[in-house]
N, C-alpha and C positions, 0 to 999 in steps of 0.2 A: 144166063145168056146176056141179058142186058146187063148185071155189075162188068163183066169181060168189055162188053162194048164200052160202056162208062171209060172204065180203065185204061182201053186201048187210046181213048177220044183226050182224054188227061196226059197220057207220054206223049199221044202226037205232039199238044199244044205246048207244054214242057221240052219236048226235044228229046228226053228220057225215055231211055228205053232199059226193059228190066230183061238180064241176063239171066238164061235159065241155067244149069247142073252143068250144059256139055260144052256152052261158053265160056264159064267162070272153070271149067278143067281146062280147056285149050287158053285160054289166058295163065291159069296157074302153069303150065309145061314152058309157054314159052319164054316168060321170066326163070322160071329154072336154067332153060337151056340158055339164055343171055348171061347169068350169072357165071354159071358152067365157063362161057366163053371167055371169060376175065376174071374169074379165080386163079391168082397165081399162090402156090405154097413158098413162103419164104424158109428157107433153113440156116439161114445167114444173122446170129444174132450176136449185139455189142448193148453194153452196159452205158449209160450216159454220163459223162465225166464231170456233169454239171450240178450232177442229182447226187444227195447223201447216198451214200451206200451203209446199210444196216446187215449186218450179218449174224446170223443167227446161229446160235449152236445148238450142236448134236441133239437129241434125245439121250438122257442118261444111260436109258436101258438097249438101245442101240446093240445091235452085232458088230453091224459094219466099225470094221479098223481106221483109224484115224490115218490120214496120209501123212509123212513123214515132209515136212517145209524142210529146205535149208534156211538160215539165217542169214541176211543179208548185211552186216555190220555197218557198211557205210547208208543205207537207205534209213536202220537205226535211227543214228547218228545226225542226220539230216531230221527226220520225223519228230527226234524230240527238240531239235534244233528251232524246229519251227512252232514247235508249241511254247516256247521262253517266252518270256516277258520280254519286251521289248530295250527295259535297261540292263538286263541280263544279255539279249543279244546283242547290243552297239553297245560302244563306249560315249557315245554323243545323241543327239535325239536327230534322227534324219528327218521328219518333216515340222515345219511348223507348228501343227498342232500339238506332237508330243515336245516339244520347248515347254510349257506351260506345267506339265506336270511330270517333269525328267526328276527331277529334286522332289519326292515327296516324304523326306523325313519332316517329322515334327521339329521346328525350331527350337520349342522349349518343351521339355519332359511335362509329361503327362501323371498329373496328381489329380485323383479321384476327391481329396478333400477340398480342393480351393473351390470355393461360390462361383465363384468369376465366370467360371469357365464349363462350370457343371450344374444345370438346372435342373435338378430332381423334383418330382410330383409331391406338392403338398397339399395338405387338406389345414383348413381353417374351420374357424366354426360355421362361417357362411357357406362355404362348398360341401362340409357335411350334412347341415342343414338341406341343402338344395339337394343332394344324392339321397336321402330318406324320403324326401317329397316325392320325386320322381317315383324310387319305388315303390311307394304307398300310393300310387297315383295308376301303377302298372298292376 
């Protein structure tokens, strides 16, 4: 009897007040029924034009028949049109930025043997010295 009184004496001074079984049900129902009142089902759905679209195929072992597309030649046509390289599509470079590398043949043929122009990895006796170190070290 007195922990109850205790109890009671702590929610007055707090403000708190503790909800028994048939409160916390009549709160539960009537967020249901609020919910209820502004649930709409949407059946009205579109794909986002801005988003990759990833398309997935069949299941090999699949029943279901494959639906028969027609081929659209010009949409083709276009599709691969626009995957080209840019100096395959124009004869000129349309913005500035491609001016800079419209031309990118090599000026002068490319010889694997000239020094000049080909810095291959060498070892001396100091670099192999220092790579046995290291691994002797590890």
């Amino acid at each position: 009897y007195v922990r109850r009184q205790v109890a009671r004496s702590q929610q007055a001074m707090t403000g708190k007040q503790t909800r028994d079984f048939i409160q916390q049900n009549a709160i539960h129902v009537e967020m249901i029924r609020k919910e209820q009142r502004h649930h709409r089902l949407h059946t009205e759905f579109s794909i986002n034009p801005h988003r990759k679209l990833h398309v997935l195929a069949d299941k090999p072992m699949s029943r279901n028949s494959e639906e028969v597309i027609e081929e659209n030649s010009d949409f083709i046509k276009a599709f691969h049109n626009a995957r080209q390289e840019p100096t395959k599509k124009y004869t000129s470079p349309v913005t500035e930025s491609q001016e800079l590398g419209w031309l990118s043949a090599s000026l002068i043929p490319s010889n694997r043997d000239d020094r000049r122009f080909n810095f291959y990895r060498c070892s001396t006796d100091i670099t192999k010295y220092k790579e046995s170190a290291l691994r002797s070290s590890n």
